[in-house]
N, C-alpha and C positions, 0 to 999 in steps of 0.2 A: 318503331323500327327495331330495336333491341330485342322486343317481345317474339317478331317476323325472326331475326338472326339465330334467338335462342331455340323456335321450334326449328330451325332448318337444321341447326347441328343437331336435333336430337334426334331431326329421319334421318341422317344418315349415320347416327350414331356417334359420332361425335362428342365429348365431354362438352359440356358448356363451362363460359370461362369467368368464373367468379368476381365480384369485385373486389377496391381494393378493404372496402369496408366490412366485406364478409371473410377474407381472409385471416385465417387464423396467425400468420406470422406477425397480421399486425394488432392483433387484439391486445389489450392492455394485460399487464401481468401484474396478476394480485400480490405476489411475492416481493413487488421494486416498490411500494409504499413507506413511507416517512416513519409511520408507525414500526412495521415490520425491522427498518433498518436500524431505529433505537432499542432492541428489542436486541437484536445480533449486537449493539455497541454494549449492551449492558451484561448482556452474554459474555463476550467476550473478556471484559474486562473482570465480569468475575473469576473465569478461566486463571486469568493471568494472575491474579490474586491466591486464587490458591495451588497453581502452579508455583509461584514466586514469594508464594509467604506475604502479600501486600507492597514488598519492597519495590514494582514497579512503578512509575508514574501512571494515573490514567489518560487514557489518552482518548478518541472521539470528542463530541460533544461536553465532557467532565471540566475541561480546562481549557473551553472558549473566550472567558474574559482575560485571562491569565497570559493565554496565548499574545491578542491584541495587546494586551496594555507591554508587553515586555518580550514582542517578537525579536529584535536585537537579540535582546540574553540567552533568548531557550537557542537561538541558531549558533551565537559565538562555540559553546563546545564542539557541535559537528562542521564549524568551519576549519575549528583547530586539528580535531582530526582527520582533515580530508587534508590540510597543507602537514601533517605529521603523516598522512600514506601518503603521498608525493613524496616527501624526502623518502619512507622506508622504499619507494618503487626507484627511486634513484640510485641509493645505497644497492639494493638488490641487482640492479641492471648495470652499474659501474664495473667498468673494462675491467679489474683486477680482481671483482667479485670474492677476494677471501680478504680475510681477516678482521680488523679493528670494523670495517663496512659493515658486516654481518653480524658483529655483535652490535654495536649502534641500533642496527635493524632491531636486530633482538630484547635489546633495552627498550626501546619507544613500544612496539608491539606489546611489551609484558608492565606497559603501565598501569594503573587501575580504570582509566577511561576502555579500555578494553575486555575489562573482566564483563563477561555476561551479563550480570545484571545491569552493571553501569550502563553496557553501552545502549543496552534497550531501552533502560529510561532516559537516556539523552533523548531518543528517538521515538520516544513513545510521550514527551512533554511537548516536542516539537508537531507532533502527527495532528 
């Protein structure tokens, strides 16, 4: 029957209508393999290394046991600073919005969990 369908649209000219197995949207992409993707983590991480002088944590596959055995610990400092940006959004958004408020603000923001590199490697131990 399919074989009758596909000659009929091609007398009238018609495209015939592929299936979903020859379409190219769903053909497999050699790019999204296992291989490929530790390939871009090791990449990556050496980027960051000589971007950062080493001083980052690695992050990917590097610090999979690490992660498991002591997920608690790596998350407690990016707990600490999501309830330290709460308070600075509070401070910030408080009806009389000057003074002692602002510096508060300014003191927790200008901690060292904030400097650049910390904060990536919080977030790069946890990733």
């Amino acid at each position: 029957f399919s074989s009758a369908v596909s000659a009929s649209l091609a007398i009238i000219g018609l495209p015939q209508i592929a299936s979903a197995t020859e379409d190219p949207l769903f053909k497999k992409n050699p790019l999204t393999n296992k291989f490929l993707e530790q390939v871009r983590i090791l990449e990556q991480a050496e980027a960051d290394n000589v971007q950062y002088s080493g001083e980052l944590a690695p992050g990917g596959t590097a610090n999979k046991n690490v992660r498991q055995n002591n997920y608690a610990t790596l998350l407690k400092p990016l707990i600490i600073m999501r309830d330290e940006l709460s308070s600075v959004d509070a401070m910030i958004h408080s009806p009389d919005g000057v003074g002692p408020t602002l510096d508060e603000a300014q003191k927790v923001l200008s901690g060292k969990s904030y400097e650049k590199i910390n904060f990536k490697r919080s977030f790069n131990m946890f990733a």
